[in-house]
C-alpha positions in Angstrom: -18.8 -3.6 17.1 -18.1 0.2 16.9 -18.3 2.5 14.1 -14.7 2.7 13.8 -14.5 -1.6 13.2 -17.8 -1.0 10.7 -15.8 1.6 8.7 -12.4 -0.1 8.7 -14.6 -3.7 7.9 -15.9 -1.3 4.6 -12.5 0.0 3.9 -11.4 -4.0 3.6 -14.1 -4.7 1.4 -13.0 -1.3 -0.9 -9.2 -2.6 -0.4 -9.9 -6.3 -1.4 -11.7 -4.6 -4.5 -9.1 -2.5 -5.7 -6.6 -5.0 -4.9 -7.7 -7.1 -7.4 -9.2 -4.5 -10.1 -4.7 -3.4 -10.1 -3.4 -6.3 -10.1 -6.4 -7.7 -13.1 -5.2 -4.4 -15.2 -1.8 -5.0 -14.8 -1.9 -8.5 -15.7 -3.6 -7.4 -18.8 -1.0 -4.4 -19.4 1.7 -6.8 -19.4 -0.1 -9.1 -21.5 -1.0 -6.6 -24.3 2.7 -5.2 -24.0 3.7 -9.1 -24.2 1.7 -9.4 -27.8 2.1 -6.0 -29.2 6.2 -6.4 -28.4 6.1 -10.0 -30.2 3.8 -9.4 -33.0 3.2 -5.8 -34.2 5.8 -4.0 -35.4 4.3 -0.4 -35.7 5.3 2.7 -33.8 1.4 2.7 -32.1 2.6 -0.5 -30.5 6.2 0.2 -29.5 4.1 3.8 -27.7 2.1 1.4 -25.5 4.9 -0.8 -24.5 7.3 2.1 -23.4 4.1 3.2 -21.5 3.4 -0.1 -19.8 7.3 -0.1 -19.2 7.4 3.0 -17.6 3.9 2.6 -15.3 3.8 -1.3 -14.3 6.3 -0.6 -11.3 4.2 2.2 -10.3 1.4 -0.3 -10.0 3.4 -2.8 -8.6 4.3 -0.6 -5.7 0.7 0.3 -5.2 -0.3 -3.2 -5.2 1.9 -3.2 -1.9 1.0 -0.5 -0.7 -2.8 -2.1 -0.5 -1.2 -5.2 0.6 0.6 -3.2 4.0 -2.9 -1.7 4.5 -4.6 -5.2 4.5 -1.9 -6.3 6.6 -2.3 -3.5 9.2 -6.1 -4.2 9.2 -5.5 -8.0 9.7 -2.7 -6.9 12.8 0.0 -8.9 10.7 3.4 -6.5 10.1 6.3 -7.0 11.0 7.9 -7.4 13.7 10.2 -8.6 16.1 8.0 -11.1 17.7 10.7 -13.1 20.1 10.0 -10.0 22.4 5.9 -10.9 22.8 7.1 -14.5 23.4 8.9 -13.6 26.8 7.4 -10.9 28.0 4.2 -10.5 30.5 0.6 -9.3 28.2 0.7 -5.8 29.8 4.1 -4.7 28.3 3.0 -6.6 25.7 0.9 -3.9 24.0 3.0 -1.2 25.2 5.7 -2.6 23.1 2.9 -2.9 20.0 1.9 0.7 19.9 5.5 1.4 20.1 6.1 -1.1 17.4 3.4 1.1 15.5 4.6 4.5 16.1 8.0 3.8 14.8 6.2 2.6 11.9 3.8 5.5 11.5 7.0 8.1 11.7 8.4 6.1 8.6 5.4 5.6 6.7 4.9 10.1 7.3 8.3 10.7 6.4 8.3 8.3 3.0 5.3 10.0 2.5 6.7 13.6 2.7 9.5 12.4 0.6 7.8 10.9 -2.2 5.4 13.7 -2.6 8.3 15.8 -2.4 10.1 14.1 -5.2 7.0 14.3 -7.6 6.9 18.2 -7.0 10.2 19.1 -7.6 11.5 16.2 -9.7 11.5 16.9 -14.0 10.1 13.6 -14.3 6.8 14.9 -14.3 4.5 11.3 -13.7 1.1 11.4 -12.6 1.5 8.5 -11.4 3.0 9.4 -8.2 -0.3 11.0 -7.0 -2.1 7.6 -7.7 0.2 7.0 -4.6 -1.2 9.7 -1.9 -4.7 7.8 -1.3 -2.9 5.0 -1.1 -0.5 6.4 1.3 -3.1 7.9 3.5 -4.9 4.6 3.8 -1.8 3.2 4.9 -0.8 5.6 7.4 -4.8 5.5 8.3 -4.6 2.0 9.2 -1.6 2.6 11.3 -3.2 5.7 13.3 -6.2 3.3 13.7 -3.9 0.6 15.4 -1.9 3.2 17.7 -4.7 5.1 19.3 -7.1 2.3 19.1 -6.0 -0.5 20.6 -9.9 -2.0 21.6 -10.1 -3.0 17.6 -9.9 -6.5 16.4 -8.0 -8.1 14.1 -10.2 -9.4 11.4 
């Protein structure tokens, strides 16, 4: 195994981590926003529930963005498989990294956009920088499955 697989087997680990760590808060935001909405009546408690409003689709959204890089890692995206099915192994892989390229251009420009929205946009949430490493990994994972075609699915 190369240093490359080691690095991206560590980066799984971190993922699987995190992965679980977002979705644990946000279960517990939504929870807290659940009993603070039904039961307090104070304008503490209507703060933190327009707060977990605003940021639980943020999470959400991150929580699939870890969820495309553990599927990039595992080799499962989509795509339109029917093509693999008929044709011969060698234009097989050709038609993967294409597959991947196309998917690395969007993933870049979403990424250019987004980060261009939370620069110029009034709506000033710091939020949308919680998406860049995210982003990168992402767009990390795709690189890693273009250029280096000799690594494994886990």
């Amino acid at each position: 195994m190369g240093k490359l697989a080691k690095v991206e087997d560590y980066l799984v680990v971190g993922e699987r981590l995190l992965l679980f760590a977002l979705f644990f808060f946000l279960l517990i935001m939504e929870v807290l926003a659940l009993i603070l909405r039904n039961f307090f009546h104070e304008s503490w408690a209507f703060e933190i529930n327009e707060w977990v409003a605003q940021n639980a689709p943020h999470l959400v959204f991150g929580l699939g963005l870890l969820g495309a890089s553990l599927g990039f890692s595992r080799g499962e995206v989509f795509r339109m498989e029917i093509l693999n099915y008929l044709l011969p192994a060698s234009i097989k892989e050709k038609i993967n990294k294409a597959h991947y390229l196309v998917s690395l251009l969007i993933l870049v420009l979403v990424f250019y956009l987004m980060i261009r929205y939370a620069v110029t946009s009034d709506e000033k949430n710091w939020l949308y920088f919680f998406y860049v490493p995210l982003w990168l990994l992402v767009i990390g994972k795709c690189f890693l499955r273009i250029f280096l075609s000799k690594l494994e699915p886990l």
